[in-house]
N, C-alpha and C positions, 0 to 999 in steps of 0.2 A: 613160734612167734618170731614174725622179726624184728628187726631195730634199727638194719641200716641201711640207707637207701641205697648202698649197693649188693646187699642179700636180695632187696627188696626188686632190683632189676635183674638177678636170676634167677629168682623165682618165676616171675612171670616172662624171661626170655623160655626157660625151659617149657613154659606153657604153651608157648608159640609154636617152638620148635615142633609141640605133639600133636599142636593140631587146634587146643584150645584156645576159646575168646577168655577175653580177661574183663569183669566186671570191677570196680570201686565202687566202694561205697564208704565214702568220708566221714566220720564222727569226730567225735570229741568226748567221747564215752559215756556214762553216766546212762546205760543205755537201756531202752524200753521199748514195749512191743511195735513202735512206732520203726525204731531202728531195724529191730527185726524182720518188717516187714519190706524193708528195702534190702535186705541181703535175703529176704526169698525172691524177690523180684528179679535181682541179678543169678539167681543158681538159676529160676525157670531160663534166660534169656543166654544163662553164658555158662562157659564150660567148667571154669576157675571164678572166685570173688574174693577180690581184700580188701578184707573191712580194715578201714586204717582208724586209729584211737590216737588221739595226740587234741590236748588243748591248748589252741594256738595263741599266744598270747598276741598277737600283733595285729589282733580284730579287739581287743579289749582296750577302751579308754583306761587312764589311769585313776577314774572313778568308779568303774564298771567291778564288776565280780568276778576276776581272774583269781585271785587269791583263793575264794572259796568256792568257786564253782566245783561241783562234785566230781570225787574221781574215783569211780571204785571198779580197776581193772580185775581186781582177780572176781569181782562175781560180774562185770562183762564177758568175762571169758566162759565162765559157767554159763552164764544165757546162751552165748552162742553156741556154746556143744549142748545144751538143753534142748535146745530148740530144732537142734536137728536141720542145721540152716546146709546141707550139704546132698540134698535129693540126688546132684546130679556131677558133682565133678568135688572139686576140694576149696574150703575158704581158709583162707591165710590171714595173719593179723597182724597187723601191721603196728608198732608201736614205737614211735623214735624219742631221744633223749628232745630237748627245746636246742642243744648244740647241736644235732647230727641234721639240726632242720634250717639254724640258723647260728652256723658255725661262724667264727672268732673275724671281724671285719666283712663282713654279709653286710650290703648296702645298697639293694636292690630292692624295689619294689613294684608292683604291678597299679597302674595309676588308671584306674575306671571312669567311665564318661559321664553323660547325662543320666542315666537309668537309674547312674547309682546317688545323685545328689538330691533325692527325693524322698520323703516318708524315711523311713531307718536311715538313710546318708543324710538327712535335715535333721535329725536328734542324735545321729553317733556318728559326725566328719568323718573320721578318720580308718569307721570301721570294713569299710568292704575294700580298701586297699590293701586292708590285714587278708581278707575271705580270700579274696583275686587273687593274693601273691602265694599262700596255701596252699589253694588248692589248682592252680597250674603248676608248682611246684610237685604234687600227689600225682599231676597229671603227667607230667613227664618222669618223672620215677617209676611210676608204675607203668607206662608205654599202658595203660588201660585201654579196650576197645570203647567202654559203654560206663558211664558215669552214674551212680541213681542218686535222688537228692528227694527230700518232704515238700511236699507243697506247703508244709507250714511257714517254710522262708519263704513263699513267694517270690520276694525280692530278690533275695539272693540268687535264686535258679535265674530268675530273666538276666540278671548281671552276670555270672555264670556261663549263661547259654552267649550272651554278645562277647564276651570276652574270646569263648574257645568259637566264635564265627572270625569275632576282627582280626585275631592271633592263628586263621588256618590250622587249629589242633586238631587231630584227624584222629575223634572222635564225640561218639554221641551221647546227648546228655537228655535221663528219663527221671522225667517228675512224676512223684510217685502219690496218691492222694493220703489227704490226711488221715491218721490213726485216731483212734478218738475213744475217752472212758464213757464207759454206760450211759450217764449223764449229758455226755458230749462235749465236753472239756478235750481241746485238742490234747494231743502226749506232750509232756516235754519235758528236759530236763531239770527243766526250773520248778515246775511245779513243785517240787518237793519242799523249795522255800515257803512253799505259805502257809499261813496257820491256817485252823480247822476252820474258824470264819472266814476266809477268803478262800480257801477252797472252796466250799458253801456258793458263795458268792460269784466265782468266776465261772460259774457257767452262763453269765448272765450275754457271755462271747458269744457263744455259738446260738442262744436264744434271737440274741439282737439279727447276728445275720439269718437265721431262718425266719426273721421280720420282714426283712430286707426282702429274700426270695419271694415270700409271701405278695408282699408288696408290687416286685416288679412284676411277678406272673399275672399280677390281677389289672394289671395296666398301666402301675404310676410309673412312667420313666422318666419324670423331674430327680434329677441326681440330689437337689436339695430338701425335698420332702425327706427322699428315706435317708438320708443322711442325716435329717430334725430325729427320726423315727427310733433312728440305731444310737442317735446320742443320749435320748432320753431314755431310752433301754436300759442302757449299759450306766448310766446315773443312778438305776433305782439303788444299784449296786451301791455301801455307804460308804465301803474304801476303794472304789474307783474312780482313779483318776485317769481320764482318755490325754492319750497325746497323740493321737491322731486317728479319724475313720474316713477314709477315702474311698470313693466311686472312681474308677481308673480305666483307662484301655489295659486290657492284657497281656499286651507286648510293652507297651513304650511305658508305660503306668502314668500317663497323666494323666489328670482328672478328666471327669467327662461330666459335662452339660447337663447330658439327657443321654439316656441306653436307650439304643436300637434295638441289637440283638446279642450284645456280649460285652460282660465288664469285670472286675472282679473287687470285693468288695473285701477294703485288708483293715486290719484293728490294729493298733497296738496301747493297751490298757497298763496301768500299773495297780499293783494289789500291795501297799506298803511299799516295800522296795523291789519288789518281784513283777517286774516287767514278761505280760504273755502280750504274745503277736494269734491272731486268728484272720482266714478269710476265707471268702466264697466264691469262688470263677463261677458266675452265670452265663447261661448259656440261653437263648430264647429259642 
């Protein structure tokens, strides 16, 4: 395990040196098959992967759940030798103190554009300048070839992917789709907050948008019909409250009119105080 980003850049200089690609794959721990499934993505694609664990506090408002968001490194680390996440080369872990990340007069930060002042940057300002500085920070530490991220942040990857385009970082970044329980409930971290009722209940996400899909295959590309559709959906739900369901272009994520032939379709719900994000890249 390492801990300091300059273990952490000979680690993967040596990797270089033998030949290997270097995969990242960014967390915040608390980790589940969702996670897993992007450090198998990175062993198939690259030769070395470091899953980095660190929750960053500089994406959390100071209302938000930094305090408690879950941390439970030593059975992370069990998952990942469980799971067998190493087919093809070796994965490294990457764990730094919150000084070794953002040491004593640090006052630098990564300032995001349009992408990000929409949907999650309209209900958390302040949060993807915490994500941006992060993880170009991860990215230059680790000299990574190939970056993997969930499509459950949607947002996040498109902010992400514009940043390492405007900033020329020279490497590539793979969105990985969503992991999802029996039921259909995306994975996440958070889910662990909710009671047995709103567990229950939150699948009423992934219902809503398989409306939605329904919907546009069968012809309706009025963005405000299935957008009535998926709100009343997600209503029947008692402790749901929407804070946003947007019809969006897939790059730029503004809303769209009417779908042609490609949109994607992103939720973000609260259950009590347990805020889940879900969405649908459609595709015609």
């Amino acid at each position: 395990m390492l801990t300091t980003i300059a273990d952490l850049r000979s680690f993967t200089a040596s990797q270089h040196r033998a030949g290997k690609t270097v995969g990242l794959v960014p967390t915040m721990g608390a980790l589940h098959s969702g996670h897993l499934s992007l450090v198998r993505e990175s062993n198939k694609r690259c030769g070395t992967t470091v899953v980095s664990i660190f929750v960053n506090p500089a994406q959390f408002a100071p209302n938000e759940d930094f305090q408690r968001y879950p941390r439970t490194l030593e059975n992370d680390l069990l998952l990942l030798q469980k799971d067998g996440c190493t087919p093809n080369g070796k994965t490294e872990v990457f764990v730094p103190e919150i000084s070794e990340m953002y040491p004593r007069g640090f006052d630098t930060s990564v300032h995001t554009g349009s992408i990000s002042q929409v949907l999650e940057g309209r209900s958390r300002p302040a949060h993807f300048q915490g994500v941006a500085t992060v993880v170009l920070k991860l990215f230059l530490a680790s000299q990574a070839d190939t970056a993997f991220f969930g499509q459950k942040d949607y947002q996040q990857v498109c902010v992400i992917r514009r940043i390492t385009a405007d900033l020329n970082v020279p490497l590539e970044i793979v969105m990985c789709p969503i992991i999802r329980e029996p039921d259909g409930l995306a994975m996440s971290s958070r889910n662990r907050y909710l009671t047995a009722a709103q567990r229950q209940q939150a699948v009423v996400l992934s219902q809503s948008l398989q409306l939605a899909e329904t919907m546009l295959r069968s012809g309706t590309a009025d963005s405000a019909a299935v957008q009535k559709a998926v709100t009343e959906k997600i209503q029947t739900a008692p402790e749901a409250v929407i804070d946003y369901v947007s019809i969006a272009d897939p790059i730029t994520l503004q809303e769209l009119p009417a779908v042609e032939s490609e949109a994607v379709i992103l939720l973000a719900v609260r259950f009590g105080t347990t805020r889940l994000l879900d969405n649908l890249h459609y595709v015609l």
